[in-house]
N, C-alpha and C positions, 0 to 999 in steps of 0.2 A: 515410435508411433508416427504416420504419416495421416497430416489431415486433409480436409479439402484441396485439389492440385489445379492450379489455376494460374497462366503466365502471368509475372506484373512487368513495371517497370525495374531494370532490375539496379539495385544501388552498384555505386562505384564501388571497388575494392582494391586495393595496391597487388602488383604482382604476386610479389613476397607470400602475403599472406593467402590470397587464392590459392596460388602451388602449396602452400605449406595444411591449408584444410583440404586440399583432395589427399596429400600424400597421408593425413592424419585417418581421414575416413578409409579410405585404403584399405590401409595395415588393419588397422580394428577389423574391416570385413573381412579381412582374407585369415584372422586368426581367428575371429569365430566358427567359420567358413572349414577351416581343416585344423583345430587343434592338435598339436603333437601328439602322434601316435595313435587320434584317432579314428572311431570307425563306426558308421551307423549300425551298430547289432544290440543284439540285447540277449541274456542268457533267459533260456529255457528249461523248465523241469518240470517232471509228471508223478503222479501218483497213483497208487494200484487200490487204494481203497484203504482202510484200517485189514490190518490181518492176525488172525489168530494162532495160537500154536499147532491148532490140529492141520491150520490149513495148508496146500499143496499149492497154494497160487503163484511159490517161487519155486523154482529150479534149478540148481547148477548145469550146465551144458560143457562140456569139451567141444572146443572150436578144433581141435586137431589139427594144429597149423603144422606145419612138419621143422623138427630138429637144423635143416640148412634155412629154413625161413626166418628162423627166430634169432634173437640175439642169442652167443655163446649163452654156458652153463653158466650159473653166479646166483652168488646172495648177498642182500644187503647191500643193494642197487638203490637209487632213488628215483622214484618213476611218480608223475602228476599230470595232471589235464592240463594241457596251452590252452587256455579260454581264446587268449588273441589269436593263435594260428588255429585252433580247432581239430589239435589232435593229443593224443600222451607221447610223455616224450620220458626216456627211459635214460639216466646218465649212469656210468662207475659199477662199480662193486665188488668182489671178491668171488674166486675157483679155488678150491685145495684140490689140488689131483691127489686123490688115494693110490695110484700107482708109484708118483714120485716125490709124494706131499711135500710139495713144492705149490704154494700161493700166489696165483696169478691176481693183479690189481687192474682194472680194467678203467680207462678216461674215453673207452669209446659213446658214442651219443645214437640212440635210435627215435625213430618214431611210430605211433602205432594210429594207424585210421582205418575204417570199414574191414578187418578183421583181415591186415598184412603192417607186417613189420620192416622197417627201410632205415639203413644205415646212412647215418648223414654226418658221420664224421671225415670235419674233416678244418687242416689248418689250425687254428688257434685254438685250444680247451684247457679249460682244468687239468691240473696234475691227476694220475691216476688215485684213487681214493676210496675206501667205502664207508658206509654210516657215515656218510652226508645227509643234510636237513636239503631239502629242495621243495620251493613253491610257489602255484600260479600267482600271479599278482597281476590282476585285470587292471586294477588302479592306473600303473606305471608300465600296460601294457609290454609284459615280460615273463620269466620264470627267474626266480632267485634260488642259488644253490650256497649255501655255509656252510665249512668245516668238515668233519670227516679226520680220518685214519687215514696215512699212506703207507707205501710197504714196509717203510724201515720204525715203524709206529711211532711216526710223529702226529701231534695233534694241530690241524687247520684250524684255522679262522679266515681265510681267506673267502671275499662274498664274490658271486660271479652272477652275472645275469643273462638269459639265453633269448633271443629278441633276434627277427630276421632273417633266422637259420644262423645266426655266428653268437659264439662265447664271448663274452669281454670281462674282464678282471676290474670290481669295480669299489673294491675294498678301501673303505676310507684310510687314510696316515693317520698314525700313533695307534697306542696300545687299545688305551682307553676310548676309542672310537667303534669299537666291535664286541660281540660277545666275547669270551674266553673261549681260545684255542680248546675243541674236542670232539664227540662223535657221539653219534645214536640220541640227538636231542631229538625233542616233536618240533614240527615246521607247519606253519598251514596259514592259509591268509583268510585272516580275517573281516567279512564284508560289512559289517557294523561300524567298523573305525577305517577300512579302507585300509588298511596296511595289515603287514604278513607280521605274526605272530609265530615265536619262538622259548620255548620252555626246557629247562634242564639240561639233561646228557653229562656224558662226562668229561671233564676237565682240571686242567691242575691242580684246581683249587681242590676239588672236592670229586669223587667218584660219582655222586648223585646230587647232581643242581637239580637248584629250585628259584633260578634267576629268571626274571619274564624279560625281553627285549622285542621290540617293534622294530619294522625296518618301512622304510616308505621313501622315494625320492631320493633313493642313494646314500639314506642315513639310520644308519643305528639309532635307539635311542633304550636305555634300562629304564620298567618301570616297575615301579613298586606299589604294588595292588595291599591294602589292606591285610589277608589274607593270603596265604600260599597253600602247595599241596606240599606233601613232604617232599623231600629231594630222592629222584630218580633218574634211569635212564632208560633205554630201549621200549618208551612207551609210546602212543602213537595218537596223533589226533586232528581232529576237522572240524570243519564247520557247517555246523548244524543251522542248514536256512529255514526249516520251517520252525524254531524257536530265536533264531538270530545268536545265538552262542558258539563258542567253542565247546566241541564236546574230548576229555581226554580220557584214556581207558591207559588199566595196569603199566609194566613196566618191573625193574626190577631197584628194589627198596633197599637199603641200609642191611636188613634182616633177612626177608623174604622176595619174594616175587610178589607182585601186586594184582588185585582187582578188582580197583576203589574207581568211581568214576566222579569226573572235577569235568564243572562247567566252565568257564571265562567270556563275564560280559559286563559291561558298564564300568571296569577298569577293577574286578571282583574276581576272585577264584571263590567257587562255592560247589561245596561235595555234595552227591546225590546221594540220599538216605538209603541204608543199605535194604536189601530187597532181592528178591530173584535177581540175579545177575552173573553175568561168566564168573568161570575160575581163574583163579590167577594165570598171567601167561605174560612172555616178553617176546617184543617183535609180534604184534597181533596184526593180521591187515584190517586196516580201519577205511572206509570211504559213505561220504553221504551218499545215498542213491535217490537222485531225480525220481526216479519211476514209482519208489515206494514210499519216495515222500521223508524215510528214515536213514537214522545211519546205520551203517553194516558193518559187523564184526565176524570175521571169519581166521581162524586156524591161531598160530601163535602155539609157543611152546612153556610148560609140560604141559598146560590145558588138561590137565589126566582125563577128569570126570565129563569132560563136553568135547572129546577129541574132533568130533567131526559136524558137530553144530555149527548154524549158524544161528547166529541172533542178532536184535534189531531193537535200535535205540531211539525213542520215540515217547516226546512228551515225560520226559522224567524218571523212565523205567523203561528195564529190559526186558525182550522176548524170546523166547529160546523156539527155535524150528532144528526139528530131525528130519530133515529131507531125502529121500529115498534116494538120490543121486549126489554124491559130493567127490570134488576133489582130492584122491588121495594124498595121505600123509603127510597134510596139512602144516609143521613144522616151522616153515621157514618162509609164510609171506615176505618179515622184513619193512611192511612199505608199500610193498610192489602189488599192491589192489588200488582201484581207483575207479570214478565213474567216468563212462564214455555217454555225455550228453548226446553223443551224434547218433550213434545208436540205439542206445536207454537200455545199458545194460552195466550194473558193474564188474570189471573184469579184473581174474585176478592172474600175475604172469611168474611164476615160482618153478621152483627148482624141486622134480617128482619127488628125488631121494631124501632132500634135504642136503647133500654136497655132491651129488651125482651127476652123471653128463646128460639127463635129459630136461629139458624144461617143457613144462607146457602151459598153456593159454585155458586157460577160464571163463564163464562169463555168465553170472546170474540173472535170470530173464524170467518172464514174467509166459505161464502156461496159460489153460484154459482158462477163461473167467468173461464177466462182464469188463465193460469197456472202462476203464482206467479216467480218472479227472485229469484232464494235463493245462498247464497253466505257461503262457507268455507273458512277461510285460516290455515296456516300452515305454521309452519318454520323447513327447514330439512337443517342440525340438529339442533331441537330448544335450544338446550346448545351447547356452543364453545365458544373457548379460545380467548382472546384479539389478532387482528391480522387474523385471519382465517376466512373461508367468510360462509353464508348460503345462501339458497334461500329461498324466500318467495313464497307459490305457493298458489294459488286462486282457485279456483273449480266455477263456475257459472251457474247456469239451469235457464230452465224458461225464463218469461221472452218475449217481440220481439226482434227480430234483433239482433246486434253487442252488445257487451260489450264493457264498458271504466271503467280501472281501476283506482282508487285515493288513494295510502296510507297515511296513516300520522300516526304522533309517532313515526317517525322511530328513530333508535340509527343516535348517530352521526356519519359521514362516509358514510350514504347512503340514498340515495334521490332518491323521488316517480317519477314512470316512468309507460306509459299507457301500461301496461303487467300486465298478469295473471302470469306470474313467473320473480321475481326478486330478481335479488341477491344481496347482501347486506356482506360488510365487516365494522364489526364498529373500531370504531376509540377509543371505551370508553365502559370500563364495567360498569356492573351493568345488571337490571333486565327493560325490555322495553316492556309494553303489548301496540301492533304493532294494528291499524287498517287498513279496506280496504274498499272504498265503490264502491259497481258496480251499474253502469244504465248502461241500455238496451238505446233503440234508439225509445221509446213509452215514456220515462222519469218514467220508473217503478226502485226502486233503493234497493240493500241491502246491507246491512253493517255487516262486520265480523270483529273481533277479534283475536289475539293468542299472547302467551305471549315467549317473545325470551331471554334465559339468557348468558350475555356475564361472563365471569370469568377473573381474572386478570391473566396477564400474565408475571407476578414476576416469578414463578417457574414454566418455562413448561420444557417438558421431555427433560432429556441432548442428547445434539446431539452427535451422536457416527457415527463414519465413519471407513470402511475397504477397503484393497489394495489386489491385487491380478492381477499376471502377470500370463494371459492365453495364449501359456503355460509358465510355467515358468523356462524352460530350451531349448535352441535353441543352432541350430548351426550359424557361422558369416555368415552374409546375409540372412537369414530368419528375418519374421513376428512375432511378439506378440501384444496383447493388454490388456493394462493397466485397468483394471475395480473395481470405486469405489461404495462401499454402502454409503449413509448416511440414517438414521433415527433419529426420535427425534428432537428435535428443534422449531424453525419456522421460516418460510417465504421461501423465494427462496434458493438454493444453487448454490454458487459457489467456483471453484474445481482450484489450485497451484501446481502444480506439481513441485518438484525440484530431483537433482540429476539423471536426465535424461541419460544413455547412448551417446556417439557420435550416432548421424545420427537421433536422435529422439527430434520432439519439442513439446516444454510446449502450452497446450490449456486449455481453460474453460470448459472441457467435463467428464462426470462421464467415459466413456470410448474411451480411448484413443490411437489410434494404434500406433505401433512403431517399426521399424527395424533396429537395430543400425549395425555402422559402426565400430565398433573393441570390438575384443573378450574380456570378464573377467568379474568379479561377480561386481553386482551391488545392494545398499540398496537402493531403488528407495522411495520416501517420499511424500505423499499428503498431503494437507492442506484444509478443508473442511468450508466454515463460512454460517451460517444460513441467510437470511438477516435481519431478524425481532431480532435474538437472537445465540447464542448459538457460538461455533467452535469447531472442530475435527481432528486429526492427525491419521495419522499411515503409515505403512510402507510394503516392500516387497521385498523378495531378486528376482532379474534377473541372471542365469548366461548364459551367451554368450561363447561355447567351438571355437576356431578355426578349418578352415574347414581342412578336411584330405587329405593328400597329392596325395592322390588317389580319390580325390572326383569328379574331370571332367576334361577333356581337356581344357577346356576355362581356367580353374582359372591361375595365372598369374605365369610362374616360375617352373610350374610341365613339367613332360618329360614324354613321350606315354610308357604306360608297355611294357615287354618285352613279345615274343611271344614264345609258348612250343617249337617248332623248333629250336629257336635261344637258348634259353637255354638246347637242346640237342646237338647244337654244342660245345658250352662254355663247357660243361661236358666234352663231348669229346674230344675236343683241351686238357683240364686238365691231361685228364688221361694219355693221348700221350707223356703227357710232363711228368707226374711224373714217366709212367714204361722208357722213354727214361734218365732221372734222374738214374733211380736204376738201369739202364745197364750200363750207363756210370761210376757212383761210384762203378758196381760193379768190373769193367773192372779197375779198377785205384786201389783197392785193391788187385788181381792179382798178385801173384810171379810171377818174370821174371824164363823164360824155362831154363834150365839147356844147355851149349852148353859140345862137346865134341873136347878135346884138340885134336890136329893134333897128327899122328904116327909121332914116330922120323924117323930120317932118320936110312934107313939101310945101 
């Protein structure tokens, strides 16, 4: 917080320490200034309204990208949205050629934006693998990939992270530092806790886990939730922002194939009451969709009874759409469905046959209708220091009527309130990716994201404070005011004055007026304290001359000047008396007259 700025005198300081507080203030600025890896953005996402079964407002589309445009044939690829770079990014997977069923493993890398596909492999990657877990992770500004199958069926545990366009191998030492070696677990990052969550698949232990692991800052960690879902594998799942959960769907069971659907939040696996909902199926493609606000379930095998449905996972319960136009022979998502925020369409990228040589592109988009709610937020400033406040500001279109705002995630210290800007001081660092979900007053809802980093507030900038008495020379009975700077610090300031002049008193103000009552030099002293942190001194001479004895009739004890008249008489009376002086001394230095003696008598 900087207060009133005003030069003073300024105090001595030793080298050492001068150099040693600019190098301090520095570094603080310049890591607030660019924290690692980050970036002024904030996620956006839209919504089409609530929607019905009967209604037609989604659609499937064939983008038609052509067979040399696209990555080779494959299934059981790992494809997800780079929040950081702003595209999907597609790794591995597996081809059987039915001519020479012979199993090609794929470690090439692609990327997909504005509806074209770009090989960017290249140099350093993962060994070739399929049913790999892989996912965005905004947090730590990346994508994480664990585990998988390779050709000779061994089971990975190896974690890699994709950042910059290059792979890096980032797998902690020792056993017990990583999930268990295996393949076809659910992956997805979870924006509640900020870190990527990982459930099941299989591995040595067991064919169907049911172990929960977090990853966040290059570390594993197993947690054990209360509750669990049974142990499966090839199930698939995301996160659902406009309830803030994990949402996970089927997979395949100990017994059967699954199609039970488990929430995960607040460190809880808790199953959704059963209800209309898909039929069992493994490998379903699963992604949340920005645009509709909900999550999307599409294809997955046997599916018998809803082969070519899609449905939509919203508020607690499923909704089933038979769309006049779908993707055939839906089989083998796998994974490889996901939403494209850039566009606002979820797209799905599979293989026609199910092991065949064509693939093609997908991409569920929104027809005719009213105009859709779409929702931004923001945090300005989205970095700040432990103790200092931001606002969270919301953008809303679309949409009928009124908006009502709902945040959650927030840092500790600030709670959700029905505004489109709110402000927010946390009480605790660290890194907090923030939701928001608006509905209209038709019940059409969307949900947005942004990610807010607090910094500790061990070392914030020293608070420095300066004195300065404007002006700083008077005469007795005149005005000055006392004006302090502070910068640096934090929280509120307040201001101690000591060594005051007579006639002038001490307040809580950076400027302070003052008319003292008796003349002479004064070192006048503030004392400056941050309230969050810091304190500061310094100092300023006052001098106070007495007034002149010629300075007014009123002042107390002075006599009325004399006027040129009267000082022409005083002259005159002088000189009357000094030539009457020099006549008189010069009459008294005078010889006496000579007399003349009488004749004698004759």
């Amino acid at each position: 917080m900087v207060g009133r700025l005003v030069a003073g005198r300024p105090t001595r300081v030793p080298f050492v320490l001068a150099f040693a507080l600019i190098a301090v203030t520095g570094t603080f600025a310049a890591l607030n200034a660019f924290p690692e890896g980050a970036s002024p953005t904030s996620s956006v996402t839209h919504d089409r309204g609530t929607l019905t079964a009967a209604s037609e407002s989604l659609q499937w589309e064939n983008l038609d990208i052509s067979s040399a445009a696209s990555p080779p044939p494959r299934i059981d690829a790992s494809m997800v949205w780079d929040s950081t770079n702003g595209y999907g990014l597609l790794f591995g997977g597996q081809y059987l050629n039915e001519s020479t069923f012979r199993t090609a493993y794929y470690n090439d890398t692609w990327t997909y934006v504005g509806g074209h596909w770009t090989n960017v492999s290249s140099g350093r990657a993962p060994p070739a693998r399929s049913g790999a877990s892989m996912s965005d992770d905004p947090t730590d500004h990346d994508v994480v990939l664990f585990g998988g199958i390779n050709s000779h069926g061994t089971y990975l545990n190896d974690t890699w992270v994709w950042s910059g366009g290059t792979w890096t191998n980032v797998t902690p030492s020792g056993a017990a530092a990583s999930p268990p070696a295996g393949f076809w677990s659910s992956m997805a990052y979870d924006a509640a806790t900020g870190s990527v969550l990982l459930f099941g698949g299989i591995n040595h232990t067991s064919q169907y886990g049911n172990d929960t692991w977090s990853f966040r800052a290059g570390a594993w960690t197993q947690l054990f939730p209360s509750s669990l879902p049974p142990g499966r594998h090839a199930q698939e799942m995301v996160y659902d922002a406009a309830s803030s959960q994990m949402v996970m769907f089927g997979g395949v069971g100990p017994v059967v194939d699954l199609n039970d659907t488990w929430t995960y939040g607040s460190g809880s696996w808790d199953p959704i009451a059963p209800g209309n909902h898909p039929g069992a199926r493994v490998g379903p493609g699963l992604a949340y969709d920005g645009d509709v606000g909900q999550v999307v379930l599409y294809g997955g095998q046997p599916a018998p009874d809803d082969y070519y449905s899609t449905w939509l996972f919203s508020d607690g319960a499923w909704t089933q759409f038979n769309l006049s136009s779908n993707p055939p022979n839906p089989t083998n998502p796998w994974g490889q469905i996901i939403y494209d925020p850039t566009d606002h369409y979820v797209f799905l990228f599979y293989e026609l046959d199910g092991n065949g040589p064509t693939m093609e592109t997908w991409a569920l988009t929104i027809s005719s209708g009213g105009s859709p709610v779409r929702a931004s937020l923001a945090a300005d400033p989205n970095t700040i220091s432990l103790g200092a406040s931001t606002t969270l500001m919301t953008s809303a279109s679309g949409g009928t009527g009124t908006y009502n705002y709902a945040y959650s995630t927030l840092p500790p210290g600030c709670t959700s309130e029905n505004e489109s800007s709110l402000p927010c001081i946390p009480t605790s660092a660290g890194t907090y990716v923030i939701g928001v979900n608006v509905t209209d007053t038709a019940s059409g809802h969307a949900a947005a994201v942004t990610t807010l980093t607090v910094t500790s507030a061990k070392n914030p900038p020293p608070l420095r404070a300066s004195l300065v008495a404007d002006p700083a020379s008077i005469v007795l009975g005149a005005s000055t005011t006392l004006e302090v700077t502070a910068t640096g610090g934090s929280g509120a300031f307040t201001y101690a004055f000591s060594t005051l002049p007579p006639g002038c008193a001490k307040a809580n103000e950076s400027s302070l007026p003052c008319t003292p009552t008796k003349a002479g030099t004064y070192v006048i002293g503030v004392n400056v304290t941050g309230s969050a942190s810091g304190q500061a001194a310094n100092t300023t001479t006052l001098t106070v001359t007495p007034a002149s004895p010629n300075s007014g009739s009123n002042n107390s004890g002075s006599s009325s000047p004399i006027s040129t008249g009267e000082w022409v008489v005083v002259l005159v009376v002088i000189l009357v008396a000094i030539l009457a002086g020099v006549v008189y001394w010069r009459r008294r230095r005078r010889p006496p007259a000579a007399t003349t003696a009488p004749a004698p008598p004759s």
